[in-house]
N, C-alpha and C positions, 0 to 999 in steps of 0.2 A: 630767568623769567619764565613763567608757566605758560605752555601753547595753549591756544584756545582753537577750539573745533568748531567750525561754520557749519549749520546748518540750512539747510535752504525748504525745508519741509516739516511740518512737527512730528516726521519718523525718523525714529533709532535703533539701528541695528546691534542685536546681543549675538555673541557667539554659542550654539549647545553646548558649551562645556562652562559659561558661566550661567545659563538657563538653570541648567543640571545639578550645579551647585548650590545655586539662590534657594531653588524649591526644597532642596535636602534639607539646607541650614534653617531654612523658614518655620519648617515645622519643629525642627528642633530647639530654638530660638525662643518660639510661643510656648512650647510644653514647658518651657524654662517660667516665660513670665505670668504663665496658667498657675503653674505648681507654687511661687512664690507669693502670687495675691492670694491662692488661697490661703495660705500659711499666715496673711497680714491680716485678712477677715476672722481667722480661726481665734488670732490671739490681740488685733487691739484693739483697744475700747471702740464703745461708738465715737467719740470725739476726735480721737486723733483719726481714725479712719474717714470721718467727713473732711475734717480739717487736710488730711494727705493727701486722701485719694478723690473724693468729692464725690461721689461716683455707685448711687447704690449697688451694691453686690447683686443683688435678685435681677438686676438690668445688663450684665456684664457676660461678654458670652465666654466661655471657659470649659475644658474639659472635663475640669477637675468637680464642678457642677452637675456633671451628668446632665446635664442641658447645654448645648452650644448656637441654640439657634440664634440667640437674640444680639442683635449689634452687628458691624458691619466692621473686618480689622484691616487695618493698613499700616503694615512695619514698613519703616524708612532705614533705606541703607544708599551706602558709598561704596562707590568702587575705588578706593584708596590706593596710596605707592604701594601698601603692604596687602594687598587685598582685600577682599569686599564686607564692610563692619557696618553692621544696625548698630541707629542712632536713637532709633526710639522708635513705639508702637502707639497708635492713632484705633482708639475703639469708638465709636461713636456710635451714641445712645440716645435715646430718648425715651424719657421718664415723666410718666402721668402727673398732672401737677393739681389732681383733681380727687377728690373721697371717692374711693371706691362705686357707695351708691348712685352716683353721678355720670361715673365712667358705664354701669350696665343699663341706665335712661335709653329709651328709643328715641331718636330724633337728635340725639343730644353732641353738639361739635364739642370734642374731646381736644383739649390745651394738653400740650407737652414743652417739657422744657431739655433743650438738644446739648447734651454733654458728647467735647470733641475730644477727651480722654488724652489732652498734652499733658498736663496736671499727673496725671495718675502713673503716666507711661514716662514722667522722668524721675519720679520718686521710687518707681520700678526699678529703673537703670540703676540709682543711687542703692537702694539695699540691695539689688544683684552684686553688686560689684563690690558693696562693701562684705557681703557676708562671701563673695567668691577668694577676696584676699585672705579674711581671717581664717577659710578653710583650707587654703593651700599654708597657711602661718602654723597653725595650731593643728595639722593635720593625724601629726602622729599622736593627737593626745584626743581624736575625737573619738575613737570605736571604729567598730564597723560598719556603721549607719550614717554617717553626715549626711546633712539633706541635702547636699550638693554629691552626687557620687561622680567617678573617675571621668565618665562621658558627658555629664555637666561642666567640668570644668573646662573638658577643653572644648567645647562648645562656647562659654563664656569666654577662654583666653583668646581663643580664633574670630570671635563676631562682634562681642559685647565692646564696648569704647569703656574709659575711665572715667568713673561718674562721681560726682561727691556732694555733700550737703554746705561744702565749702570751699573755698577755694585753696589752701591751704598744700593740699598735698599735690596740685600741679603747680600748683607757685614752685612750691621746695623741691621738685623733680625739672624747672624750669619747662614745662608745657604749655602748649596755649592752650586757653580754655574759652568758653561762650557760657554765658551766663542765662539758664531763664527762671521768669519770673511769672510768678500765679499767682496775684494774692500776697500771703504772705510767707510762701514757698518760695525758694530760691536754694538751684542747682546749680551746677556748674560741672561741663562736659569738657573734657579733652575736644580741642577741635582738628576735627580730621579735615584732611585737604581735600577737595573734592573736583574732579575732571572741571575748566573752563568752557562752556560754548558758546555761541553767538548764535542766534536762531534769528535769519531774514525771512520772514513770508509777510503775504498781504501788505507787501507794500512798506511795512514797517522790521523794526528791528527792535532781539530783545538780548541782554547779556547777564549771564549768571552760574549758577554752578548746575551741574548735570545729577540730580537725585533718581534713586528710583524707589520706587514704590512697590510696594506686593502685598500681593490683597489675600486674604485666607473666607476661606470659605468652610467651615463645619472640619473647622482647626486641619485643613488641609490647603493646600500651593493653588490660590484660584488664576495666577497669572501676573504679571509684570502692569503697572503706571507709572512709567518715565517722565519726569519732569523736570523741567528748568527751572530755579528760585533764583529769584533777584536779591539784589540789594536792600530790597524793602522786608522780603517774607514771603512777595507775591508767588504764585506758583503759574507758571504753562504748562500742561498737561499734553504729552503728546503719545506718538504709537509707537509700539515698542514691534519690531520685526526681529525673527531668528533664522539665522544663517548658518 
């Protein structure tokens, strides 16, 4: 049976040596899922690109853009048995839903429509991890250039989770998996175990799994959001202290 960790306050204290770690892997994690969208804008059509990603490219912050201001990133990771694995990346956007000459009007209240980038950032997962298998498969026959090179991989063996467009190959390796669903996107994630806590404040009490969260700022470590997720999806957001 899995211990659960009582909290009595909505602060969590990280050790600097897993601080230290988070912010290394973080950037390196994003350059991952920077270099790979672009690679998907580069070559698919516009349909399947709406249809996957949903997500204008011109809206998305990315290195690989030579523009990273726009959007705000927040990768989700676990501090796992086997140590600390992203689950997925959260870009959140917003995108003018209005004709240009509309949007430069003076006086004029500007409608946007707020994309939360789950969609985009598990279809991510899925072709990282598909094209990181068939590169360590087929390696000796790629050249010297795969677009995965040596420190990609193991960047993606050490953080990335097993991601698929089916369920299939965790069935056949007997894993658990989570399944989500967009539409008419359906992925399916290895699911990783995730710390138990119990969080009493205010009188009330809340039970669920211990996530954290790390925010990037102009594709750089802007700091830790520790949260608790329930049962439901809900999220508690608390304060993350270093020790």
């Amino acid at each position: 049976m899995k211990t659960k960790t009582t909290l009595f306050s909505r602060e969590i204290t990280y050790g600097k040596k897993d601080v230290a770690e988070l912010e290394n892997a973080s950037i390196k994690v994003q350059l991952i899922y920077d270099k790979t969208l672009f690679m998907l804008h580069s070559h698919l059509p516009d349909s399947l690109w709406d249809a996957w990603i949903g997500v204008p490219y011109s809206i998305i912050s990315s290195l690989y853009k030579g523009n990273n201001d726009s959007g705000t990133i927040f990768q989700k990771w676990i501090q796992s048995p086997t140590g600390w694995k992203c689950i997925g990346c959260e870009r959140h956007c917003l995108e003018s839903t209005e004709p240009l000459e509309e949007e430069n009007a003076v006086n004029h209240e500007r409608q946007y429509k707020f994309h939360n980038g789950i969609r985009q950032s598990m279809v991510l997962q899925a072709v990282i991890w598909s094209m990181y298998e068939n590169t360590v498969l087929f390696k000796p026959f790629l050249g010297d250039e795969p677009f995965f090179d040596d420190d990609d991989l193991h960047t993606i063996s050490s953080y990335f989770v097993p991601t698929y467009l089916n369920e299939f190959h965790l069935i056949e390796r007997s894993k658990p998996c989570k399944e989500y669903k967009d539409q008419n996107i359906r992925v399916f994630q290895e699911w990783i175990s995730a710390p138990d806590l119990v969080l009493k404040w205010n009188g009330g009490l809340t039970e669920g799994r211990w996530m954290t969260g790390v925010y990037m700022d102009h594709s750089r470590f802007a700091g830790l959001g520790p949260y608790l997720k329930d049962s439901k999806g809900q999220r508690t957001y608390m304060q993350a202290y270093v020790q």
